[in-house]
mmCIF file as gemmi writes it, N, C-alpha and C atoms, coordinates in Angstrom:
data_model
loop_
_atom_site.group_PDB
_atom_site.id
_atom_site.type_symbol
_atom_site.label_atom_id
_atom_site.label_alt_id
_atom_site.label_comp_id
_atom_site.label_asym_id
_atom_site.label_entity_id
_atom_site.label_seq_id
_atom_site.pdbx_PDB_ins_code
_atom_site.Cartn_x
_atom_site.Cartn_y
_atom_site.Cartn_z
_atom_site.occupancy
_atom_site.B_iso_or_equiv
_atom_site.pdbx_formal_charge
_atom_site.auth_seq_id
_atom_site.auth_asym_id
_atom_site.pdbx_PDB_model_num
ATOM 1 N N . UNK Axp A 1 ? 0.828 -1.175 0 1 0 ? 1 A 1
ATOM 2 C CA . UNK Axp A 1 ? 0 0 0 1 0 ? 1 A 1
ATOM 3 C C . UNK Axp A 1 ? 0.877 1.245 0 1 0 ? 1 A 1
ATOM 4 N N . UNK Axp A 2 ? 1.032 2.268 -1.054 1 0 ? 2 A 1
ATOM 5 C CA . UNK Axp A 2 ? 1.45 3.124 -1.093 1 0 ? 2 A 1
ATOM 6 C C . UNK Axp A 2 ? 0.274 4.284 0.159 1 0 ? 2 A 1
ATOM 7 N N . UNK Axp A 3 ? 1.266 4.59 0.655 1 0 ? 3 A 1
ATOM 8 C CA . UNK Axp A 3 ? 0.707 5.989 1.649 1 0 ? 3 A 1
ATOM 9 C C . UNK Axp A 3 ? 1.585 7.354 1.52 1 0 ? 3 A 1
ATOM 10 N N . UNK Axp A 4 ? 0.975 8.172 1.136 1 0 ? 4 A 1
ATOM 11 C CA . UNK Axp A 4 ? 1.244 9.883 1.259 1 0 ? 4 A 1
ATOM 12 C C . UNK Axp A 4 ? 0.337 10.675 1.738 1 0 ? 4 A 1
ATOM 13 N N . UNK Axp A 5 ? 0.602 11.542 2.442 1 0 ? 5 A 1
ATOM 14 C CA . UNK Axp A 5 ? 0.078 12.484 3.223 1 0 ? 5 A 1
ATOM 15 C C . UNK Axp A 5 ? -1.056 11.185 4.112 1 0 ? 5 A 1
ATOM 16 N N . UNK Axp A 6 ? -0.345 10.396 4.764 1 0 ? 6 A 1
ATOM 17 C CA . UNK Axp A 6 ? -1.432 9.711 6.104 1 0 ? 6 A 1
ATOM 18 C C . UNK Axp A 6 ? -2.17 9.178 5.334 1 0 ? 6 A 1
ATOM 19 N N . UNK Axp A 7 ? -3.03 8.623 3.718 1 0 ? 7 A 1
ATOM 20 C CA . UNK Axp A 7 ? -3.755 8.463 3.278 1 0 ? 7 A 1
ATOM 21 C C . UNK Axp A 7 ? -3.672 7.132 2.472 1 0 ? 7 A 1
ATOM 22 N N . UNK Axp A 8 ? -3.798 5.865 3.014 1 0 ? 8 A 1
ATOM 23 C CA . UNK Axp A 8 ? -3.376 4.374 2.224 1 0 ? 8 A 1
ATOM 24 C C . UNK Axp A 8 ? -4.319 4.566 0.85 1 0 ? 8 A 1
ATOM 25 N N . UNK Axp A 9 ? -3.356 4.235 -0.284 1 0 ? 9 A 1
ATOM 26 C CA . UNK Axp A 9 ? -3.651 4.016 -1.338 1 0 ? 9 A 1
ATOM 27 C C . UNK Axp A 9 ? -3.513 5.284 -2.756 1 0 ? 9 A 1
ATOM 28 N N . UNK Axp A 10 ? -2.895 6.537 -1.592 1 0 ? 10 A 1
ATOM 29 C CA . UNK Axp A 10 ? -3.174 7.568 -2.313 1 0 ? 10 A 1
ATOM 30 C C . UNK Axp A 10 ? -3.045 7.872 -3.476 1 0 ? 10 A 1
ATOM 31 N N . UNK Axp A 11 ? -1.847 7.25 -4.022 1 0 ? 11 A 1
ATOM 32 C CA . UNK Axp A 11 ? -1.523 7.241 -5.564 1 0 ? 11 A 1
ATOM 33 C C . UNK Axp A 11 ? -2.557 6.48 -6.298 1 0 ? 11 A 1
ATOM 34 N N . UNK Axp A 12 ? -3.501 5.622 -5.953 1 0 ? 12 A 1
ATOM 35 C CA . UNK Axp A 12 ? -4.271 4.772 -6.548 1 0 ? 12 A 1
ATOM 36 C C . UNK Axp A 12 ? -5.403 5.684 -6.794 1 0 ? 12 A 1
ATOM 37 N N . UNK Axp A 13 ? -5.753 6.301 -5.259 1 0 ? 13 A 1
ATOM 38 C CA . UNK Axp A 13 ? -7.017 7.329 -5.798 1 0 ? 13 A 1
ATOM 39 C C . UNK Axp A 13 ? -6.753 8.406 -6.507 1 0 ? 13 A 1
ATOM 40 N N . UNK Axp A 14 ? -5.842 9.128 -6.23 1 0 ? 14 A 1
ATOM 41 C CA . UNK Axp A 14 ? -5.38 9.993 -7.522 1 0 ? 14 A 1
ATOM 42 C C . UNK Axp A 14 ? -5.716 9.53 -8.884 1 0 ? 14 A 1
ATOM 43 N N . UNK Axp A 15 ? -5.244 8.641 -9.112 1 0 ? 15 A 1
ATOM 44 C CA . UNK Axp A 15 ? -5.097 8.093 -10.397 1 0 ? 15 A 1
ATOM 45 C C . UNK Axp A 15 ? -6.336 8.029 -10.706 1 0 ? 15 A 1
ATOM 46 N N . UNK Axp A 16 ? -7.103 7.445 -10.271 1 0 ? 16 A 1
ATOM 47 C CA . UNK Axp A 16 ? -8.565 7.154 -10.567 1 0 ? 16 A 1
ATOM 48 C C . UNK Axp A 16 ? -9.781 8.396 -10.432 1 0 ? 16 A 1
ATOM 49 N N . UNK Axp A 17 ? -9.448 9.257 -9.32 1 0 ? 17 A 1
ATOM 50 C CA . UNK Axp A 17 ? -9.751 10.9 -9.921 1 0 ? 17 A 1
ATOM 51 C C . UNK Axp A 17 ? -9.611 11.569 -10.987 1 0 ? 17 A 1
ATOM 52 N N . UNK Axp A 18 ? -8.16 11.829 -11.243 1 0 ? 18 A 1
ATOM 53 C CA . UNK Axp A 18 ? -7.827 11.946 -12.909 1 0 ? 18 A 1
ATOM 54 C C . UNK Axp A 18 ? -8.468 11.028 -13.701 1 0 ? 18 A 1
ATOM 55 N N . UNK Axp A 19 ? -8.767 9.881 -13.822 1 0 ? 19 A 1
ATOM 56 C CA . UNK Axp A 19 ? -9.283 9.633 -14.618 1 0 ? 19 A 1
ATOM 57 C C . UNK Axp A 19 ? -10.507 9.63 -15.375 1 0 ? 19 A 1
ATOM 58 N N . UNK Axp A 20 ? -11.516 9.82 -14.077 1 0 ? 20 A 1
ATOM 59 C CA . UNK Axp A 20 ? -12.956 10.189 -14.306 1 0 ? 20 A 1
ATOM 60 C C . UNK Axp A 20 ? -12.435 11.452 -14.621 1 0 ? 20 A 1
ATOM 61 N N . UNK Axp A 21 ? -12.088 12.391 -14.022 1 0 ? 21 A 1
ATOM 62 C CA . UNK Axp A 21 ? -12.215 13.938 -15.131 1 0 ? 21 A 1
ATOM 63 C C . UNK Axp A 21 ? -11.52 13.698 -16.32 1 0 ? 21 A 1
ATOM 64 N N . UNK Axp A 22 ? -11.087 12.885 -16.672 1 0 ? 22 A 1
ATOM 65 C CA . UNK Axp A 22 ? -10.734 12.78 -17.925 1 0 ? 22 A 1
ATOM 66 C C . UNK Axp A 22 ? -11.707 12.285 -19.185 1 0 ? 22 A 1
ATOM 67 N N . UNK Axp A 23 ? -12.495 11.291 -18.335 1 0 ? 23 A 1
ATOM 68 C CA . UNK Axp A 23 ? -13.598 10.703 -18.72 1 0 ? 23 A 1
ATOM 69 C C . UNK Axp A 23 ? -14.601 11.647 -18.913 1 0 ? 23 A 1
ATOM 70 N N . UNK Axp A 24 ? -14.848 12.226 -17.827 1 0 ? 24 A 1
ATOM 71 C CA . UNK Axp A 24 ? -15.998 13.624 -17.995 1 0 ? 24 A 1
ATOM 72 C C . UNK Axp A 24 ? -15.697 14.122 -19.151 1 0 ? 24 A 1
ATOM 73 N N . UNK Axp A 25 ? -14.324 14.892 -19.185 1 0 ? 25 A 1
ATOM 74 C CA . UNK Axp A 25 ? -13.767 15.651 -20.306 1 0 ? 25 A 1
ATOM 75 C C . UNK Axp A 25 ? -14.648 14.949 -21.719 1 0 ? 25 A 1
ATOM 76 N N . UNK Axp A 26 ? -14.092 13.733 -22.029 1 0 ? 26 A 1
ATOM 77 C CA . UNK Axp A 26 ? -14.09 13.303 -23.164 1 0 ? 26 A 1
ATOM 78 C C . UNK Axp A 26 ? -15.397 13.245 -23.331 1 0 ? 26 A 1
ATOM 79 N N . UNK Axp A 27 ? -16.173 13.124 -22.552 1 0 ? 27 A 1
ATOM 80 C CA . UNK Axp A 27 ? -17.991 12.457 -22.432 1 0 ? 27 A 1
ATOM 81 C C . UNK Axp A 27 ? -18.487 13.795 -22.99 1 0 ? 27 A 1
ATOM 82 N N . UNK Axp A 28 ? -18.034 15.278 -22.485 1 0 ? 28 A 1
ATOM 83 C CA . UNK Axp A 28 ? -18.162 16.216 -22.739 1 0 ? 28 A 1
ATOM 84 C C . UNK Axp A 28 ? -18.119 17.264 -24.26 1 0 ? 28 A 1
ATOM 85 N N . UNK Axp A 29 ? -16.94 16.354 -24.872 1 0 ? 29 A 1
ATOM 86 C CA . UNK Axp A 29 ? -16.417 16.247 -26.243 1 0 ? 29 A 1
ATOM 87 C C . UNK Axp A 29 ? -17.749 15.51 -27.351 1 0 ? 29 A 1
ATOM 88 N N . UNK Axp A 30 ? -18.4 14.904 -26.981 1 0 ? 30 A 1
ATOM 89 C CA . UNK Axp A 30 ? -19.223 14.177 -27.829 1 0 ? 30 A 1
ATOM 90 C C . UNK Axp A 30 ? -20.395 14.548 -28.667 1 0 ? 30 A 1
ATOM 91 N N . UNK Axp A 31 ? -20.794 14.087 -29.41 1 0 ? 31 A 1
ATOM 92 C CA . UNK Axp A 31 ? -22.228 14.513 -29.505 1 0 ? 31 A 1
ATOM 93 C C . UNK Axp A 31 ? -23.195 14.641 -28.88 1 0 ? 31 A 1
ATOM 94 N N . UNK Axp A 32 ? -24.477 14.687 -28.847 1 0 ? 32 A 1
ATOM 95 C CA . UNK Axp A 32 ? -26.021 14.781 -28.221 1 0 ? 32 A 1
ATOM 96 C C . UNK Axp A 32 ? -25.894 13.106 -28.417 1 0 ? 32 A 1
ATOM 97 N N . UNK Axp A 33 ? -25.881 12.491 -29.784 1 0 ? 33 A 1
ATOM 98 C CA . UNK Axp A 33 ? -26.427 11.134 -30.244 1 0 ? 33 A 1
ATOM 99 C C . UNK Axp A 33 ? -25.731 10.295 -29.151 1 0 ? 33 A 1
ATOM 100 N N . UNK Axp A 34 ? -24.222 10.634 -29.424 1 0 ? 34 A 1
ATOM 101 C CA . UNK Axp A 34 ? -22.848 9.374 -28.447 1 0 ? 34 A 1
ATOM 102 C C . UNK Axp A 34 ? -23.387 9.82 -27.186 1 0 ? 34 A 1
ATOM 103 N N . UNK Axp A 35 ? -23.436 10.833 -27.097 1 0 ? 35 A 1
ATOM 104 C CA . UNK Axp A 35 ? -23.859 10.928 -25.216 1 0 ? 35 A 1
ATOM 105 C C . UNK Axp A 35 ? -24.823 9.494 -25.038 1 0 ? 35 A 1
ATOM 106 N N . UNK Axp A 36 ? -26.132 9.793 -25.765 1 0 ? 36 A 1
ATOM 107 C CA . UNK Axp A 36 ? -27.166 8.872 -25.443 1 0 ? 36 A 1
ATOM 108 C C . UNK Axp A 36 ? -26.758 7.392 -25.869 1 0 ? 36 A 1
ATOM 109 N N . UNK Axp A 37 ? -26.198 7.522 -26.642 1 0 ? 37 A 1
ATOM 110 C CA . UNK Axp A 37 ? -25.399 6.335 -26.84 1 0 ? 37 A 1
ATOM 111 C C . UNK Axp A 37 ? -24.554 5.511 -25.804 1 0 ? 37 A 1
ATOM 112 N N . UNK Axp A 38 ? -23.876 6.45 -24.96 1 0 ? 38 A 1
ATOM 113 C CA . UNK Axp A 38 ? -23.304 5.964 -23.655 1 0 ? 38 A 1
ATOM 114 C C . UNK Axp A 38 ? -24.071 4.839 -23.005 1 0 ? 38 A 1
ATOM 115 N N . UNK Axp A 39 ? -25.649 6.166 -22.8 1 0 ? 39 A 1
ATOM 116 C CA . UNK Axp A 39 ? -26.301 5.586 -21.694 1 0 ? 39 A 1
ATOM 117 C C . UNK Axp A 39 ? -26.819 3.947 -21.925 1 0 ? 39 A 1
ATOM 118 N N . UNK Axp A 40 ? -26.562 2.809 -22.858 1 0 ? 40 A 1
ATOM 119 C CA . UNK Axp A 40 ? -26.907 2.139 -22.852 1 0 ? 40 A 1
ATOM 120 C C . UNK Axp A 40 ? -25.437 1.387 -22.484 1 0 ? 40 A 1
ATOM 121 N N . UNK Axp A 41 ? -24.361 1.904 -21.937 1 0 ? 41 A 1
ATOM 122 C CA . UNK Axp A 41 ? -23.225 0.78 -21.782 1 0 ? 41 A 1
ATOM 123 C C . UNK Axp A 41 ? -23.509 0.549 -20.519 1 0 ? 41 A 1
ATOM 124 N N . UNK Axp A 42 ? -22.993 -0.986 -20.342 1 0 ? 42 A 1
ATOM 125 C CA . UNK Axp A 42 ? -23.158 -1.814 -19.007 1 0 ? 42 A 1
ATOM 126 C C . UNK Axp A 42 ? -22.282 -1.091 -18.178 1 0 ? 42 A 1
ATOM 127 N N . UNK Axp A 43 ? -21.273 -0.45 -18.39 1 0 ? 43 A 1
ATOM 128 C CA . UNK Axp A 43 ? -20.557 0.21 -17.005 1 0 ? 43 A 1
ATOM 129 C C . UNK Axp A 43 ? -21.267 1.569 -16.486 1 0 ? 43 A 1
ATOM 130 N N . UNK Axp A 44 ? -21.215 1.213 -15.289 1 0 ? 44 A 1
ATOM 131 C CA . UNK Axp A 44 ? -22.191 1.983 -14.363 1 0 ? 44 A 1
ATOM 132 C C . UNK Axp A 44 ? -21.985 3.401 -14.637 1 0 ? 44 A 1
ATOM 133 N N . UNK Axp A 45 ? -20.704 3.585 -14.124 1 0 ? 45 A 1
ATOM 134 C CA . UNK Axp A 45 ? -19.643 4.754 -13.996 1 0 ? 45 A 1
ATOM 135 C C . UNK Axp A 45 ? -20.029 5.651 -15.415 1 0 ? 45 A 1
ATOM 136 N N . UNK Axp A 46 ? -19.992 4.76 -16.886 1 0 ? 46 A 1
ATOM 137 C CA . UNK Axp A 46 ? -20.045 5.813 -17.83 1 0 ? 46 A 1
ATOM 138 C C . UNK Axp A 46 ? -21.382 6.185 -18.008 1 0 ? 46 A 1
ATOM 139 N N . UNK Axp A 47 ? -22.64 5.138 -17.508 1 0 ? 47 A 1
ATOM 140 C CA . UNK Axp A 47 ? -23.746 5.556 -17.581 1 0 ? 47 A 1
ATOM 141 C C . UNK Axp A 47 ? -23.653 7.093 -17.142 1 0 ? 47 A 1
ATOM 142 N N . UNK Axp A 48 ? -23.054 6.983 -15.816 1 0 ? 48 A 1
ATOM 143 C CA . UNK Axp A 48 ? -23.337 8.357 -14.514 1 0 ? 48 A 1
ATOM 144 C C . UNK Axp A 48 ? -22.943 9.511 -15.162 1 0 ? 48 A 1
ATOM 145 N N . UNK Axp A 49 ? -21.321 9.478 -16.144 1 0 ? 49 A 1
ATOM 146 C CA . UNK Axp A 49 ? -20.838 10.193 -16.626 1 0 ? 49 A 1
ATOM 147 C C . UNK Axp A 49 ? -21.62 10.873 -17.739 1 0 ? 49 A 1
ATOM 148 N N . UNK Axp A 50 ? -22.603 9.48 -18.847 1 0 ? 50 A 1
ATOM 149 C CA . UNK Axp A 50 ? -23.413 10.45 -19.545 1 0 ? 50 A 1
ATOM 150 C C . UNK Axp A 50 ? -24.693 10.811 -19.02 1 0 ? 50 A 1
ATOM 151 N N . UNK Axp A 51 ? -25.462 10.544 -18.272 1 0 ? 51 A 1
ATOM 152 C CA . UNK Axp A 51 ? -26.583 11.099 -17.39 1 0 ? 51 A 1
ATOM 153 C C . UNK Axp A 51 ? -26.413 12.386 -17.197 1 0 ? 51 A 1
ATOM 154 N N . UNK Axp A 52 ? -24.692 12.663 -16.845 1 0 ? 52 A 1
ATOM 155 C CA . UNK Axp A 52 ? -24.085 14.263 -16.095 1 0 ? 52 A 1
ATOM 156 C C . UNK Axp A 52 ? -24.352 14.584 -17.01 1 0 ? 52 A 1
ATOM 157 N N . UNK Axp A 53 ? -24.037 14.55 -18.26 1 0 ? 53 A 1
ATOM 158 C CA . UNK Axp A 53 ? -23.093 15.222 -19.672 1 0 ? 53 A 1
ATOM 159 C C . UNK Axp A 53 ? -25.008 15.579 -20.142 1 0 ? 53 A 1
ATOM 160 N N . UNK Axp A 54 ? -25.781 14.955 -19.988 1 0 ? 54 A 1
ATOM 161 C CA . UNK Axp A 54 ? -27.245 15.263 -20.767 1 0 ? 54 A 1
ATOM 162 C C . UNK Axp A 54 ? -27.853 16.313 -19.391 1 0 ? 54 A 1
ATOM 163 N N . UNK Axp A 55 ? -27.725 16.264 -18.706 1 0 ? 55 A 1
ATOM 164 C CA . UNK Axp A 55 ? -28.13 17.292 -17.744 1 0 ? 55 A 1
ATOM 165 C C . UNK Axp A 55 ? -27.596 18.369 -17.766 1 0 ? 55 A 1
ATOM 166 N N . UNK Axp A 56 ? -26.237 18.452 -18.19 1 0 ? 56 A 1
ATOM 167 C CA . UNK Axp A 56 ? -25.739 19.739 -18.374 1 0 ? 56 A 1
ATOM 168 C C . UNK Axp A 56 ? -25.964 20.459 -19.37 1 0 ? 56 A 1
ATOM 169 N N . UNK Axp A 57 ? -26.528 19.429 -20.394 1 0 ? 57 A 1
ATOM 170 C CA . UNK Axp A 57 ? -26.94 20.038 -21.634 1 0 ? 57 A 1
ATOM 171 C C . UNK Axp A 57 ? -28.135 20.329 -22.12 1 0 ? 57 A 1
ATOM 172 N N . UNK Axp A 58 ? -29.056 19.518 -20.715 1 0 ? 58 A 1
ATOM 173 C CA . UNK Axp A 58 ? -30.569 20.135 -20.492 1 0 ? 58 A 1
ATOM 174 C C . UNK Axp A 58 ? -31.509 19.378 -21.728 1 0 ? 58 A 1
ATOM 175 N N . UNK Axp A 59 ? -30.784 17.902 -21.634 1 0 ? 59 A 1
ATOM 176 C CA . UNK Axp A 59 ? -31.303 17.272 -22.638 1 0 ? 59 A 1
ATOM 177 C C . UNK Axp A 59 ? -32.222 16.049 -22.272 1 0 ? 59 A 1
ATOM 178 N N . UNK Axp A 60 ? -32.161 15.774 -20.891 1 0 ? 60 A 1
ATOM 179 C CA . UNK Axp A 60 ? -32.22 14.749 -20.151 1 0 ? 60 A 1
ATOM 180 C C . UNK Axp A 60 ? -33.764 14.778 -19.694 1 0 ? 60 A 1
């Protein structure tokens, strides 16, 4: 277990922070169609990501 600043795993959650905003980012990049398109993938996470991405766009 990597630990920094008192916090087990920290480099792991980092990593995985960056990565959803990265994910956001890109989800953000898409069309109206791919957004909705997302929402039918089995991973939870990108569902959530395009759910966000159509709410922000007041499409939802």
């Amino acid at each position: 277990m990597t630990e920094r600043g008192g916090i087990p795993n920290f480099d792991r959650l980092l990593a995985k922070k960056r990565a959803g905003i990265a994910a956001r980012h890109l989800v953000s990049l898409l069309t109206d169609d791919a957004v909705r398109e997302l929402m039918a993938d089995d991973q939870t996470e990108t569902r959530r990501f395009a759910t966000e991405e159509l709410k922000r766009r007041g499409l939802e």
